[in-house]
C-alpha positions in Angstrom: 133.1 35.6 47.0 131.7 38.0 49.3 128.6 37.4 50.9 127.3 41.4 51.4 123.9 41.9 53.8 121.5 44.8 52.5 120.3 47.3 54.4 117.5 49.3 52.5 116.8 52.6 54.2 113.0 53.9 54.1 111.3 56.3 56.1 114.3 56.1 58.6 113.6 52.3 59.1 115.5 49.1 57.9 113.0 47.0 55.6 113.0 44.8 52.8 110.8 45.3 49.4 109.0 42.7 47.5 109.7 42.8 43.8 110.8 46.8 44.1 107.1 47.7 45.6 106.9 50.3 48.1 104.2 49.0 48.2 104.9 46.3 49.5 107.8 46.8 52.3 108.4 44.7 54.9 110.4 46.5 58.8 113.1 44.3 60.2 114.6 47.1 62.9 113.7 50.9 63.5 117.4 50.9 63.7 119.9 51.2 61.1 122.9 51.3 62.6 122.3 49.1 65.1 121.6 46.6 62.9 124.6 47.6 60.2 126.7 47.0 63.8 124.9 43.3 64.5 125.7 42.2 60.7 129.5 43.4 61.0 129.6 41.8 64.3 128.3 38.8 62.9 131.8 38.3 60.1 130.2 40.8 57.6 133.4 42.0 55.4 131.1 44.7 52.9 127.7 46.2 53.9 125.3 47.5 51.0 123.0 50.7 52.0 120.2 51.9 49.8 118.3 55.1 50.4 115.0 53.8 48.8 113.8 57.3 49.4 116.5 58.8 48.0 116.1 56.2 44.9 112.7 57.2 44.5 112.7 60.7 44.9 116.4 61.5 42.9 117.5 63.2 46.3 119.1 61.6 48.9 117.4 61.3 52.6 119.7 59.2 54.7 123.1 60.9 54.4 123.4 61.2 58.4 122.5 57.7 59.4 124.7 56.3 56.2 127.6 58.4 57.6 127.0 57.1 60.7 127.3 53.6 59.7 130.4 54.1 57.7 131.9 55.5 60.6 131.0 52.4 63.2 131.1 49.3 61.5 134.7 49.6 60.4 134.2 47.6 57.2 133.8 49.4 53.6 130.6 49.8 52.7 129.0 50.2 49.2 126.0 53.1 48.9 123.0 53.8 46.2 120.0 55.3 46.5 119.2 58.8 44.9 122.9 59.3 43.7 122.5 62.0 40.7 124.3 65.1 41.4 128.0 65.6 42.0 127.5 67.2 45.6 126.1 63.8 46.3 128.9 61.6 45.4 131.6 64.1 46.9 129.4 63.8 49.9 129.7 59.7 50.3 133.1 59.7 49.5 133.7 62.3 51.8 131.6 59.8 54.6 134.1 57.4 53.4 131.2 55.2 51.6 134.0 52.7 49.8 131.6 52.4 46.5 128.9 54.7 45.2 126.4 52.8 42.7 124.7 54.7 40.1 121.8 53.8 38.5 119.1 55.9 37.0 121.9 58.5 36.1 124.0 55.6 34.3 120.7 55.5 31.8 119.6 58.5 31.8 122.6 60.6 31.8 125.7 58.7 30.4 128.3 61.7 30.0 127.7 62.4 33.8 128.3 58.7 34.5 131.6 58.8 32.1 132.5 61.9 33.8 132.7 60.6 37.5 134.1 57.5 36.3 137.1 59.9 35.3 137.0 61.5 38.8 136.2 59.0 41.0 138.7 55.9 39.8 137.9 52.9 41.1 134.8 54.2 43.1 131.9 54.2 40.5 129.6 50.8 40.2 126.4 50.9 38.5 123.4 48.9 39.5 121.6 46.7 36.7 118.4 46.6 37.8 116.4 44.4 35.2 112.9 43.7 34.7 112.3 40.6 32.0 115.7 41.6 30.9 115.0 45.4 30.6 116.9 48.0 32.6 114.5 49.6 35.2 115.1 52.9 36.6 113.9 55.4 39.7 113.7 53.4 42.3 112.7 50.0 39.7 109.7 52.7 39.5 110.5 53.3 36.0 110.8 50.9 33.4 113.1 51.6 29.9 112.5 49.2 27.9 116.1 49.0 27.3 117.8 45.6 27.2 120.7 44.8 29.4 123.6 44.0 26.6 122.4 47.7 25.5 124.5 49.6 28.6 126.6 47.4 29.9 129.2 47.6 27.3 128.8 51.3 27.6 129.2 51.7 31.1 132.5 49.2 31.1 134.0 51.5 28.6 133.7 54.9 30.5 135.7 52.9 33.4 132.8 51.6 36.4 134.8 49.8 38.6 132.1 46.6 39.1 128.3 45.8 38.3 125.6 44.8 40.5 123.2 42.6 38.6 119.5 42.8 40.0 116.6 40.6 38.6 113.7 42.9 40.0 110.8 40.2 39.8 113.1 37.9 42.3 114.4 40.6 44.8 112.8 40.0 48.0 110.9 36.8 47.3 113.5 34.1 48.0 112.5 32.4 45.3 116.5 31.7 43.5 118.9 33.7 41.8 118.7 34.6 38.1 121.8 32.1 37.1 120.9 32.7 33.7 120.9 36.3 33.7 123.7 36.4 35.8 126.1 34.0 33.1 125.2 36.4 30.0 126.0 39.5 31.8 128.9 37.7 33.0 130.0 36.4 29.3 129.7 40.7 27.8 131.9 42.8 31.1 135.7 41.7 32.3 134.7 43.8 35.6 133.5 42.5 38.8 130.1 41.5 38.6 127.9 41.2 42.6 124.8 39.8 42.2 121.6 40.5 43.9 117.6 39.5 44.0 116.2 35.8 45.3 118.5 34.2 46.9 116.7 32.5 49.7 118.6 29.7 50.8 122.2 27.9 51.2 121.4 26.2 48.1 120.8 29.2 46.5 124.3 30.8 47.7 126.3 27.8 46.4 125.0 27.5 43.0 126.4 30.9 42.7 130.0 29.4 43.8 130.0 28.4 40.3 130.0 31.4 38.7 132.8 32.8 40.9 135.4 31.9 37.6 132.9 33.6 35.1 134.0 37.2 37.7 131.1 37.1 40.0 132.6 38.6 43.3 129.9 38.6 45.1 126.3 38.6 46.4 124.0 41.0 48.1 121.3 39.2 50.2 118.4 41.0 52.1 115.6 39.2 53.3 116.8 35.6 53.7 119.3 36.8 56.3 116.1 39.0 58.5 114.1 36.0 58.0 117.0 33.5 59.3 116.7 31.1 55.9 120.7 32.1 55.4 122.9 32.6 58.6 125.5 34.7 58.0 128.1 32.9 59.4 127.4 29.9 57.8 127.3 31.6 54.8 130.4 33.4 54.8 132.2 29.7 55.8 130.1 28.7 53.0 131.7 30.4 50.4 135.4 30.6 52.6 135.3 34.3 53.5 134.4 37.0 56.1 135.6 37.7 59.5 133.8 34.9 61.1 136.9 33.6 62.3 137.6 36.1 64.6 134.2 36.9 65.8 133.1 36.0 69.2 130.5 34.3 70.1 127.0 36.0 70.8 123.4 35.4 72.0 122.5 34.9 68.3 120.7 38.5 68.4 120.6 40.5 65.1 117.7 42.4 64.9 117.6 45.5 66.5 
């Protein structure tokens, strides 16, 4: 199972939201990439970028800095944020962003989502972002009132490559996953499901070991790892993956 840091992009700084609130943001380093550099040197094997501007707005903002990071690290990196025109996605794969998640567009427009499924095999994930089991939209601005089981079965269909399961009221409180969530979208899709939102500890991170044979592949986590509740390293022996094998020893520094 991968174990994937997040590093949301806003206002050209690295910070964490609490429950989706811009609001409510939280700066961990006024440097991106040099903190996309300390989590790959730390055994990252998969880095998650997310131009909350871009997310908000329906344009993207950080193009140069997320080139810049796909460049450096030398890992693949996933990218979402703002992703609704074609000239956008052409653009990330052209950066050599290794997945580009959809969201609002996935809802909002389905025959563009089928479409770049068809022309971008293997590339296309789409975020399930999910209020009290709603899909949310914009930035988690934006609220359908669509349940989950609606889309997914849709969006499976047309060809994503993998899901990323979000539970919005748990995302950047470290308060625990959403298991339950997590095993009924797990139970409808045969693709790879990574999940996201809460996890706030080791304890945490294993209970989600168990639902690694349901297809959960991985897990995005933000703010426990800037707080220092996860360790990276730890984690990824944890859950038997990432580079840390091969990485040598530091000063312990990650933020930037």
């Amino acid at each position: 199972m991968d174990v994937i840091p997040a590093i949301d992009l806003l206002d050209g700084q690295c910070v964490r939201l609490v429950q989706g609130d811009y609001e409510r943001s939280e700066i961990f380093s006024s440097d991106p990439l040099k903190m996309a550099r300390a989590w790959a040197n730390h055994g990252a094997t998969r880095l998650h970028l997310v131009d909350l501007d871009g997310a908000k707005s329906g344009v993207p903002v950080h193009l140069g800095v997320i080139g810049e990071i796909i460049q450096d690290v030398g890992i693949p990196v996933q990218v979402g944020g703002g992703i609704r025109e074609p000239e956008t996605i052409a653009a990330l794969v052209g950066l050599g962003a290794d997945r580009v998640i959809l969201g609002t567009v996935a809802v909002k427009q389905p025959d563009l989502c089928q479409r770049w499924c068809d022309a971008y095999p293997g590339k296309i994930w789409v975020s399930v972002d999910a209020r009290a089991g709603k899909v949310a939209v914009a930035g988690w601005q934006e609220s359908t009132g669509i349940p989950v089981g609606d889309l997914v079965q849709d969006w499976v269909r047309w060809g994503v490559a993998g899901l990323i399961y979000t539970d919005i009221e748990r995302d950047g409180t470290l308060t625990g996953p959403d298991l339950a969530g997590l095993r009924d979208l797990l139970s409808q899709v045969s693709v790879p499901v990574v999940a996201s939102g809460g996890v706030g500890s080791m304890t945490d991170l294993l209970s989600l070991l168990a639902l690694e044979p349901l297809g959960l592949t991985g897990v995005i986590i933000g703010k426990a790892l800037y707080t220092g509740d996860i360790d990276l390293k730890h984690a990824l022996q944890a859950v038997g993956a990432g580079r840390w094998q091969d990485v040598p020893p530091d000063d312990g520094t990650i933020y930037a």
